[in-house]
C-alpha positions in Angstrom: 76.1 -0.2 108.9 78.5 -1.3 106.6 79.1 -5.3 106.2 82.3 -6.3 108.1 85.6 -7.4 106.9 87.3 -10.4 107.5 87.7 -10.5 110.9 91.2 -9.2 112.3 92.3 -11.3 114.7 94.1 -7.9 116.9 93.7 -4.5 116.6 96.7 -2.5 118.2 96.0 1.3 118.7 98.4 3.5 119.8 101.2 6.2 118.4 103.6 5.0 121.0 106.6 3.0 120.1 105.2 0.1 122.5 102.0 0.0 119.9 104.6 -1.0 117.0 106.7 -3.0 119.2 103.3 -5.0 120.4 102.0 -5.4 116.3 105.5 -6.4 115.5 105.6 -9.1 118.0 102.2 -10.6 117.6 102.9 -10.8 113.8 106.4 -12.6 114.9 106.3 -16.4 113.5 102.7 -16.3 113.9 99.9 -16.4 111.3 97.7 -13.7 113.1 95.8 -11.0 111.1 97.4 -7.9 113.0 96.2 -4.3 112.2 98.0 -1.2 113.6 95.9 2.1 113.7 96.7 5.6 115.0 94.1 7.6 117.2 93.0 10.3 115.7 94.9 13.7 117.5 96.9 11.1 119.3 100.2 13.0 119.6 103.0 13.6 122.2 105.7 16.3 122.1 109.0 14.8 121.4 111.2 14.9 124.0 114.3 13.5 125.3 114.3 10.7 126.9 116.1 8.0 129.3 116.8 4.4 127.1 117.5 1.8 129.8 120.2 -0.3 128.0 117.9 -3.8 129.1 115.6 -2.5 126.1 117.6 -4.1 123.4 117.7 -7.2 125.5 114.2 -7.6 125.5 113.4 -9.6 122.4 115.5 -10.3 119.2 113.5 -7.8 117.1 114.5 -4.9 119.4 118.5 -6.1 119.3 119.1 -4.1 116.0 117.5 -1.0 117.0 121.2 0.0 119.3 122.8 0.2 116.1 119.6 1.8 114.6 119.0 5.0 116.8 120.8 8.1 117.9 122.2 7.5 121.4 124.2 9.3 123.8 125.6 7.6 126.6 124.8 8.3 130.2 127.7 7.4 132.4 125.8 8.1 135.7 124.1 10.4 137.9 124.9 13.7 139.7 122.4 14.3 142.3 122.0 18.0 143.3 120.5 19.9 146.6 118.9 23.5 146.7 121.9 23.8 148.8 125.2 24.2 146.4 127.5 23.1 148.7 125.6 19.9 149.1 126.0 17.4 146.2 126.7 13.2 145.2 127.9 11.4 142.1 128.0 7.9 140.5 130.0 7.6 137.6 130.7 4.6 135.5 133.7 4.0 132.8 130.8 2.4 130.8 127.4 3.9 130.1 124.6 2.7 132.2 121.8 4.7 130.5 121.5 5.9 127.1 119.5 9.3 126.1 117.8 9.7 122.9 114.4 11.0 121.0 110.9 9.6 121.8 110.4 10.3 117.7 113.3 8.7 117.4 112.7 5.4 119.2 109.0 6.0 117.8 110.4 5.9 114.5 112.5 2.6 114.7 109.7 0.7 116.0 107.7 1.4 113.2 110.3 -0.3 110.6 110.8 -3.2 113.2 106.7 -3.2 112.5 107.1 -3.0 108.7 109.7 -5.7 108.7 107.1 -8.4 110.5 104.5 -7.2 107.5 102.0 -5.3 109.9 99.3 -3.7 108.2 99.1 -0.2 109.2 96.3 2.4 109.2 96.4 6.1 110.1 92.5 6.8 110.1 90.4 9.9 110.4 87.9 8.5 112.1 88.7 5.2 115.0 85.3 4.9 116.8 84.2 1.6 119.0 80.6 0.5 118.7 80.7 -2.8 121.1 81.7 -5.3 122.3 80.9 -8.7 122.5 82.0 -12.3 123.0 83.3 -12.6 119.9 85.3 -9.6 119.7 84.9 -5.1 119.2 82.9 -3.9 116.8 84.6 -0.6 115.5 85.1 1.9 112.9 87.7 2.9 111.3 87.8 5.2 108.4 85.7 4.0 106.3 85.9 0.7 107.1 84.1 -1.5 109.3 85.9 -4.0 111.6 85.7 -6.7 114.0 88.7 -8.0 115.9 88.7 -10.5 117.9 91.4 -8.7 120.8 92.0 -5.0 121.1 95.4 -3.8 122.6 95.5 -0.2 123.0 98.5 2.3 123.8 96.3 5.5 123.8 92.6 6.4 125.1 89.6 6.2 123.6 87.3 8.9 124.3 85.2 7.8 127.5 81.6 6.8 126.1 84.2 4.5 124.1 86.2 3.6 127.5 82.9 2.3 129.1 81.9 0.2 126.2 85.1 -1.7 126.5 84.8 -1.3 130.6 88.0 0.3 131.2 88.9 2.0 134.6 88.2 5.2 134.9 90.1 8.3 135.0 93.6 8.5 137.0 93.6 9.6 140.0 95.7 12.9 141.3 98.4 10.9 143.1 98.9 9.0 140.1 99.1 11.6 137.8 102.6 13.8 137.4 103.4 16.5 135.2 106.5 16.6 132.9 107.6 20.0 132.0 110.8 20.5 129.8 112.3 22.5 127.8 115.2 21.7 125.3 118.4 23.9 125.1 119.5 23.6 120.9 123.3 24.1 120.8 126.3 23.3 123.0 126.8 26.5 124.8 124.6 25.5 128.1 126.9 23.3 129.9 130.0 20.8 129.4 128.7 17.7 130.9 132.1 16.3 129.0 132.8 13.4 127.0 131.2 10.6 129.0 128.4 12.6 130.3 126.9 11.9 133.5 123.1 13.9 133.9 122.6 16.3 136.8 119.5 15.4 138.8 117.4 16.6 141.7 115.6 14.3 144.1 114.5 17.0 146.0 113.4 20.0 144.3 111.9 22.9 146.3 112.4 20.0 149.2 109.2 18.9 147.9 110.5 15.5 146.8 109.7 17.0 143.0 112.5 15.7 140.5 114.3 17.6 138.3 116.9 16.0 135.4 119.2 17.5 132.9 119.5 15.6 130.1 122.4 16.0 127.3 122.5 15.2 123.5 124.6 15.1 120.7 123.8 18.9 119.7 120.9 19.6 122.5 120.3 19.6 126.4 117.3 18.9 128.0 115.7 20.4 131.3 112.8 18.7 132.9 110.9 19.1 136.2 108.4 16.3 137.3 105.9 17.0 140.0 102.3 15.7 141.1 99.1 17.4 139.5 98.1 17.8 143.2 100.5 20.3 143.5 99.9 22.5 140.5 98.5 24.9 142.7 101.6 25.8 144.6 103.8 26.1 142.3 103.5 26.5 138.8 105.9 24.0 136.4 107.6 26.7 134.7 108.2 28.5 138.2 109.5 25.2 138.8 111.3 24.7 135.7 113.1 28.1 136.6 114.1 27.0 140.0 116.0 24.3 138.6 118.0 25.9 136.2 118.9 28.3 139.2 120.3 25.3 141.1 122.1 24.4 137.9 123.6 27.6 138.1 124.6 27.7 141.6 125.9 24.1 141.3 128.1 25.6 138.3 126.0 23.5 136.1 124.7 25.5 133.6 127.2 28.0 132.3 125.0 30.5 130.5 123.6 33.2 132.4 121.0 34.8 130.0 117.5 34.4 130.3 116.6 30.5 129.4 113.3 30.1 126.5 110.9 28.9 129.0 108.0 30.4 127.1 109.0 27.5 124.8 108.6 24.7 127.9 106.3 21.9 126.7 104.0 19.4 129.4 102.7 16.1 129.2 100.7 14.4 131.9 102.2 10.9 132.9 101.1 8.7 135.4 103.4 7.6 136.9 103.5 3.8 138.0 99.5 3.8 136.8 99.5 0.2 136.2 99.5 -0.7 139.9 96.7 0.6 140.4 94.7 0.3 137.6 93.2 -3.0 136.0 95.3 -3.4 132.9 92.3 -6.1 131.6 89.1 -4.6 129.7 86.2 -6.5 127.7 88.3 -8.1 124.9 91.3 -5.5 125.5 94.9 -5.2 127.2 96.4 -2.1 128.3 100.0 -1.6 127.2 102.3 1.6 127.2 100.7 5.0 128.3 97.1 3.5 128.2 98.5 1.0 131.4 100.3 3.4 132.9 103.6 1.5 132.8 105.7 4.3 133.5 108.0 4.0 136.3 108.4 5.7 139.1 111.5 7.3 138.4 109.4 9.0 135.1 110.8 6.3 133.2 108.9 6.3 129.7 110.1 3.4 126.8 111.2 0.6 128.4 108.8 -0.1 130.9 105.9 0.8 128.5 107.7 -1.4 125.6 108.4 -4.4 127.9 104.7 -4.4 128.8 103.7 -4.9 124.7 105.9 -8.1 125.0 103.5 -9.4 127.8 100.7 -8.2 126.1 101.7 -10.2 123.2 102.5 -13.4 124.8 99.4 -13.4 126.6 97.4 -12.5 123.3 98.9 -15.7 121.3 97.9 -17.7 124.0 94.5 -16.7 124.6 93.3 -16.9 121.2 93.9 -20.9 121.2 91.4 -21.1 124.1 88.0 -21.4 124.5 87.4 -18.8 126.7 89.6 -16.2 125.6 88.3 -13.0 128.2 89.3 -15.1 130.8 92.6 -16.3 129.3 93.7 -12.8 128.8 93.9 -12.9 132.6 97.1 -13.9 131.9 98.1 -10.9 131.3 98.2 -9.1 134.9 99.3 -12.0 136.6 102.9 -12.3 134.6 103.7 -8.4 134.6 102.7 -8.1 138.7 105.3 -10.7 139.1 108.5 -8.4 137.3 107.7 -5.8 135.8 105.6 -4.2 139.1 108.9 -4.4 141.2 110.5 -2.1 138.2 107.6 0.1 138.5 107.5 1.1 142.0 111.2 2.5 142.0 113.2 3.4 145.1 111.1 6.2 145.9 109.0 4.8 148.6 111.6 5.8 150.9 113.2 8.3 149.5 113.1 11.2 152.4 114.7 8.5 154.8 117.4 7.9 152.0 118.1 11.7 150.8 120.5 11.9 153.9 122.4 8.6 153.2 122.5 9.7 149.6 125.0 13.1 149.8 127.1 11.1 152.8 127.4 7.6 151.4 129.1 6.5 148.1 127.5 3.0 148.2 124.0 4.6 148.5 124.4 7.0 146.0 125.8 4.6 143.9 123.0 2.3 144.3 120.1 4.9 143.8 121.9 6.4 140.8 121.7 2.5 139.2 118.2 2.0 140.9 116.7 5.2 138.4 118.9 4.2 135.5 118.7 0.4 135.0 115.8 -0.3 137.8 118.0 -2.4 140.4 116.8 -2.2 143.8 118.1 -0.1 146.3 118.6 -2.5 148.9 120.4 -5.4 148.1 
């Protein structure tokens, strides 16, 4: 084997915008040696997808990236039963949410990387060998390297999960399925100026969710729903029910045939974190890898907002002695806010649905419980 490099001091993995965000941040007014690789065939379908306003807030390298990316305003949330006579909406005069690309948020974080000098490899080959006290022993390309810390954002393969000790595979009730499709054009529906996005929260009455998402030239139909229950129904079957409750709800104007031959799925899960140890030999979980999506199939801020733990905890532990066991730090900071954001209101959702089509305050309070992560009960 090849003679090693210098030694990095981090390794961050990961396609996802939280990788960037996490290199970007541990090379923030630090002298670190950070190294940001791709995984090979790491790639997710770019989709639409719900900004919680909170994400520019979250450090003063993410402030610019409002002005920086393509946003549409969401001014709040109308929920929708099977039933169309049976229907709830908050609306804001301000937006609560914003909508915009995962490529696009992807793509801002890598010049909010490039801007803090991170060193950036898109290799053919990533493999892990060991690891040790003093760090992973990995390839990648052609080069041999040895960091001292590992953060990834994406999987390994598994022989390269159990030399760093990582959990194993999800379970099924962690594991939901995203299926959309996106609508190119402005003829599907007029959601108006300050758009609020139709939801379900009770799709099929199977507690399934269902969103329409709008814009600037584009709408967006997704359907979430446990792997467990794949074999009931099938997520375009889903995906199909849902547009016919747009219709009914007078929703979705068009009547012709929607391209759901074209409907893309990616497997999410869903509040994964909680349950999974976010701590490996010499390695955090952040984004996807952790499962820090939220419960309400929230995808970049939650995942982003773990990278800044990550990287706190990281600078820390590498002025100790015993850094494995300062990395603890780690779990024990996110548990204590970010896990509340995680678990969403939907623990009792079914006792709420009611409240929610004959209560303002409720529906009110849901609608800013999936958009912005305040608790329903307050």
């Amino acid at each position: 084997m090849a003679k090693p490099e210098p030694q990095l001091d981090v390794l961050v993995i990961g396609d996802h915008p939280a990788a960037y965000l996490c290199a970007a941040l541990l090379k923030h007014k630090s002298k670190l040696k950070v190294l940001h690789a791709t995984l090979p065939g790491d790639a997710t379908p770019d989709h639409l997808v719900l900004v919680n306003p909170d994400l520019f807030s979250l450090h003063p390298l993410t402030e610019p990236l409002k002005r920086k990316i393509e946003l549409t305003g969401i001014y709040g949330l109308r929920f929708l039963a099977d039933s169309p006579e049976t229907e709830s909406e908050h609306r804001s005069k301000s937006p609560i949410s914003y909508v915009t690309t995962l490529k696009a948020v992807r793509n801002a974080m890598i010049k909010v990387a490039e801007g803090q000098d991170v060193e950036m490899a898109n290799p053919k080959i990533l493999e892990i060998h060991r690891a040790n006290e003093a760090g992973v022993e990995l390839t990648c390309g052609k080069t041999h390297l040895h960091p001292k810390l590992l953060v990834l954002a994406t999987l390994p393969t598994e022989p390269q999960q159990k030399i760093l000790g990582l959990p194993e595979s999800w379970g099924p009730d962690v594991v939901h399925r995203y299926t959309f499709v996106k609508l190119p054009g402005t003829k599907w529906a007029d959601l108006g100026g300050r758009p609020i996005s139709p939801m379900s929260l009770n799709l099929r009455d199977m507690l399934y969710w269902a969103w329409m998402l709008p814009a600037d030239k584009c709408v967006q139909l997704a359907v979430e729903q446990p792997v467990e229950s794949l074999s009931q129904i099938k997520p375009r079957d889903l995906l199909a029910h849902w547009a016919q409750v747009l219709r009914n709800h007078q929703v979705l104007i068009v009547k012709s045939d929607l391209p759901l031959d074209q409907a893309q799925s990616i497997d999410i899960p869903f509040g994964g974190a909680l349950v999974h140890e976010g701590v490996a030999n010499r390695t955090l979980l952040i984004g996807p890898a952790g499962g820090f999506f939220s419960a309400t199939s929230e995808d970049v801020y939650p995942n982003c907002w773990s990278a800044l733990f990550a990287a706190d905890a990281i600078k820390k532990a590498l002025k100790e002695v015993h850094v494995q066991d300062a990395l603890q730090l780690y779990r024990h900071k996110w548990r204590t806010t970010l896990g509340d954001y995680l678990r969403g209101p939907q623990q009792n959702l079914r006792f709420l649905l009611p409240l929610v089509y004959r209560n303002q305050v409720m529906t009110s309070r849901l609608a800013e419980s999936i958009l912005t992560g305040k608790h329903v009960v307050r």
